[in-house]
C-alpha positions as CSV (number, residue, x, y, z in Angstrom):
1,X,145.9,208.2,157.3
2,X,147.3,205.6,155.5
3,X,146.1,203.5,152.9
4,X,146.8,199.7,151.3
5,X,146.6,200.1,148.2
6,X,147.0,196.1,147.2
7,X,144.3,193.5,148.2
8,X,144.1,192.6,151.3
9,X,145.0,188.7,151.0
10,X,147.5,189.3,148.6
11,X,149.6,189.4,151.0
12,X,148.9,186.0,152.2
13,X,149.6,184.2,148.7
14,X,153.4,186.7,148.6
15,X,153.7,184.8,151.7
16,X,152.7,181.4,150.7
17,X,150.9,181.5,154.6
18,X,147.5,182.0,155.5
19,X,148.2,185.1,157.7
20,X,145.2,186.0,159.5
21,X,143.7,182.0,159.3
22,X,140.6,183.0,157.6
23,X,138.5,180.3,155.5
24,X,138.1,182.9,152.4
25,X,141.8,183.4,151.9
26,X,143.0,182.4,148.4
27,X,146.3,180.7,149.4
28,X,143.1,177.8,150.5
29,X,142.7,177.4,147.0
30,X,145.9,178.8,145.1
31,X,148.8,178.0,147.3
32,X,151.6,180.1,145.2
33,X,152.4,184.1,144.7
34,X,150.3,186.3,142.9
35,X,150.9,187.4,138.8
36,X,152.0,185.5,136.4
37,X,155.0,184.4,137.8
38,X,153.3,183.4,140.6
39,X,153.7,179.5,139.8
40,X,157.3,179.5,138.8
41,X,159.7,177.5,141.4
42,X,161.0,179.4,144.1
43,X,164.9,179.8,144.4
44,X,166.6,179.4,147.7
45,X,166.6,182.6,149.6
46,X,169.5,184.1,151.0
47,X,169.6,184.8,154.5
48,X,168.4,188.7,154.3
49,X,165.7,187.2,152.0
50,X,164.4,185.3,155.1
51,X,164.8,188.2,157.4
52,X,163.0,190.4,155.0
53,X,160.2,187.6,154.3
54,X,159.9,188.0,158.4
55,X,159.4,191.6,158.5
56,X,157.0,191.9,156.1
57,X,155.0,188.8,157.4
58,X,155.0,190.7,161.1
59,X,154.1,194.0,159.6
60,X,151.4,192.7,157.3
61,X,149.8,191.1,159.5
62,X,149.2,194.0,161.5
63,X,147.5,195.2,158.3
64,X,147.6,198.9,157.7
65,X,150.8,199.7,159.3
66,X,153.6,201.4,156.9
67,X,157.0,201.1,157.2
68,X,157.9,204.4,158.9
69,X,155.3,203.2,162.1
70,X,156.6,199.8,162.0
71,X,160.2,201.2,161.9
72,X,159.3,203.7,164.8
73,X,158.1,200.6,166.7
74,X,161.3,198.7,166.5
75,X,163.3,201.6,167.4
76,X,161.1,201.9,170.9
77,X,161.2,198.1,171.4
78,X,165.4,198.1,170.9
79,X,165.6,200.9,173.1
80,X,163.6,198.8,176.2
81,X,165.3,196.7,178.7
82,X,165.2,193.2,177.8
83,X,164.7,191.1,174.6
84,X,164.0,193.1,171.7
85,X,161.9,190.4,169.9
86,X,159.5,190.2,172.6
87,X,159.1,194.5,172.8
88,X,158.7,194.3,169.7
89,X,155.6,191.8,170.1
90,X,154.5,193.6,173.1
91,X,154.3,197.1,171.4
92,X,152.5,195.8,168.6
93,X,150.1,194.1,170.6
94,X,149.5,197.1,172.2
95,X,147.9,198.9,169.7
96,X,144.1,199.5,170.2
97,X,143.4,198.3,166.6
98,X,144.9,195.3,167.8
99,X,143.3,195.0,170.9
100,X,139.9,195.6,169.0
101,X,140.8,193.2,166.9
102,X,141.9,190.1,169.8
103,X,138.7,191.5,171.6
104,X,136.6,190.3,168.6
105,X,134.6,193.4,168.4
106,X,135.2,193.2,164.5
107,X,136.3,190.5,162.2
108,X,139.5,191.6,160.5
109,X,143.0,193.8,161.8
110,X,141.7,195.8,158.6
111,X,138.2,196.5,160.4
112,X,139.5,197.2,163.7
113,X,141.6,200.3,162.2
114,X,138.3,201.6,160.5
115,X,136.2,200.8,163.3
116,X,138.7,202.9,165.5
117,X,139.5,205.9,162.9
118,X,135.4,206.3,162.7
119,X,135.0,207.0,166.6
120,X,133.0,203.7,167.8
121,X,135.5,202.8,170.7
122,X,136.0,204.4,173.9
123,X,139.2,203.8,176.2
124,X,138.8,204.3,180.1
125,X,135.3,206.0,179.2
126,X,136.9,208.6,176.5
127,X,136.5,208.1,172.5
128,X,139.5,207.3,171.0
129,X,139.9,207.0,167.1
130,X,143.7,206.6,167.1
131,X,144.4,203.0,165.8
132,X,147.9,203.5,166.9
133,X,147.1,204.2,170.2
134,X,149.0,202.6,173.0
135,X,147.0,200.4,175.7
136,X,148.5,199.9,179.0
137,X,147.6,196.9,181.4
138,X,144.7,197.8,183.1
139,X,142.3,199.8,180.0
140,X,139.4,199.2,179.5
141,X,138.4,199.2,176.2
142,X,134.6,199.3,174.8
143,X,132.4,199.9,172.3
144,X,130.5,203.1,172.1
145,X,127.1,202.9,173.2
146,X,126.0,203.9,169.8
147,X,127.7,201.4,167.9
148,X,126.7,198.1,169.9
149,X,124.1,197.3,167.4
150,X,125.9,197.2,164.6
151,X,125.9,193.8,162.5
152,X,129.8,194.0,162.1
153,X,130.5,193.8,166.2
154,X,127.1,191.6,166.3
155,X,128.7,188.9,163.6
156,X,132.2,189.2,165.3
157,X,132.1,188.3,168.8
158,X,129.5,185.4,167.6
159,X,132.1,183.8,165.6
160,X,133.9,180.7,166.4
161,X,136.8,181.7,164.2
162,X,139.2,183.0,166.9
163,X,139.9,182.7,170.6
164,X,140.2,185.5,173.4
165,X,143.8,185.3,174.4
166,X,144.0,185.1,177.9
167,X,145.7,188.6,178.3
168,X,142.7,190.1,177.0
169,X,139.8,189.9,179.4
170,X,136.3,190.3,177.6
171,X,132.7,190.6,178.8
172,X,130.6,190.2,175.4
173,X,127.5,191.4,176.6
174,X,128.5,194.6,178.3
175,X,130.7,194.8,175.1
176,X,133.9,195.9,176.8
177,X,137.3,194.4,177.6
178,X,140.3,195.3,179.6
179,X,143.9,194.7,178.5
180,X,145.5,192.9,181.7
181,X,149.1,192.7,180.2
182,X,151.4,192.9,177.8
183,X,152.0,189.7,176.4
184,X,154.9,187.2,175.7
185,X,155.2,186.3,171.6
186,X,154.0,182.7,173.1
187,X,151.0,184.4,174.2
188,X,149.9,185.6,170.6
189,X,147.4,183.8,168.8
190,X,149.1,184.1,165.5
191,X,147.8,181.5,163.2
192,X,150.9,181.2,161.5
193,X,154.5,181.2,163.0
194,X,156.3,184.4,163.6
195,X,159.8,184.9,163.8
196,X,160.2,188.7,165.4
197,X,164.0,187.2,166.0
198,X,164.5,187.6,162.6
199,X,163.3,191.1,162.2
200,X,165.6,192.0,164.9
201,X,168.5,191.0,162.5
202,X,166.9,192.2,159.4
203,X,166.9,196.2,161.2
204,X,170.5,195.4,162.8
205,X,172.3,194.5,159.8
């Protein structure tokens, strides 16, 4: 299992972006890089600096996910028929971290691998605990019966914070939710912009 090492919102002031859209992230309050250098004027970035900057913006946001999965997830999404920017988009929101994560069952993508790797969610009616897991139109995703009363899920689907996306189809009370389709990057509530284009050149050059 893999582990990030580096604060969580770090990433977000590297990026200069509030990633996840969270009121508690410190590029709110301290909009340049982390360190010491983190004030210093930024040069212009060359064009594999962008493409880079785009890769790991994609792959952080998706929060635990290491290089060698997010690699592996390319690869399958070049070797699809049709665009490899939107594969890439579709396999990623595929996971069932993520889907845990768009269903608002917990608060964070952090949380929703957690909640997964410690058994609380069951797919078609069998406990799953790998984050990584691939959801296919039609699952149904829920929370074990066990783990319904816990304050994390509780304070999560009561927050306003995010939206259900409309290939996500939830019913709060009974806890569950079914993935109706792989989405289109349009689809994707990211709160920030995404540019899965240029990953596509960052891995083919």
């Amino acid at each position: 299992m893999s582990k990030r090492h580096s604060q969580k919102y770090k990433i977000d002031r590297r990026m200069g972006e509030n990633l996840w859209g969270r009121p508690k992230s410190p590029i709110n309050s301290r909009p340049y890089g982390p360190g010491q250098h983190g004030q210093r004027r930024k040069s212009k970035m060359s064009d594999f600096g962008i493409q880079l900057m785009a890769k790991q913006k994609l792959k952080g946001y998706y929060g635990n996910i290491t290089e060698k999965q997010f690699r592996r997830t390319y690869d399958e999404a070049s070797r699809r028929t049709g665009n490899t920017a939107e594969n890439l988009i579709g396999l990623l929101e595929s996971r069932l971290d993520a889907v845990v994560y768009r269903s608002k069952f917990v608060p964070t993508v952090f949380a929703a691998r957690q909640f997964v790797n410690h058994g609380h969610v069951m797919v078609n009616g069998v406990k799953t605990n790998i984050p990584s897991y691939r959801c296919k139109p039609g699952d149904v995703i829920e929370v074990r019966q066990k783990s319904r009363s816990m304050a994390l899920v509780l304070e999560a689907l009561e927050s306003a914070e995010r939206d259900i996306p409309e290939y996500i189809d939830l019913d709060p009370k009974a806890m569950k939710t079914t993935f109706v389709r792989i989405p289109e990057l349009s689809e994707v509530p990211y709160p920030v912009q995404m540019e899965p284009n240029l990953v596509v050149e960052f891995y083919s050059s």
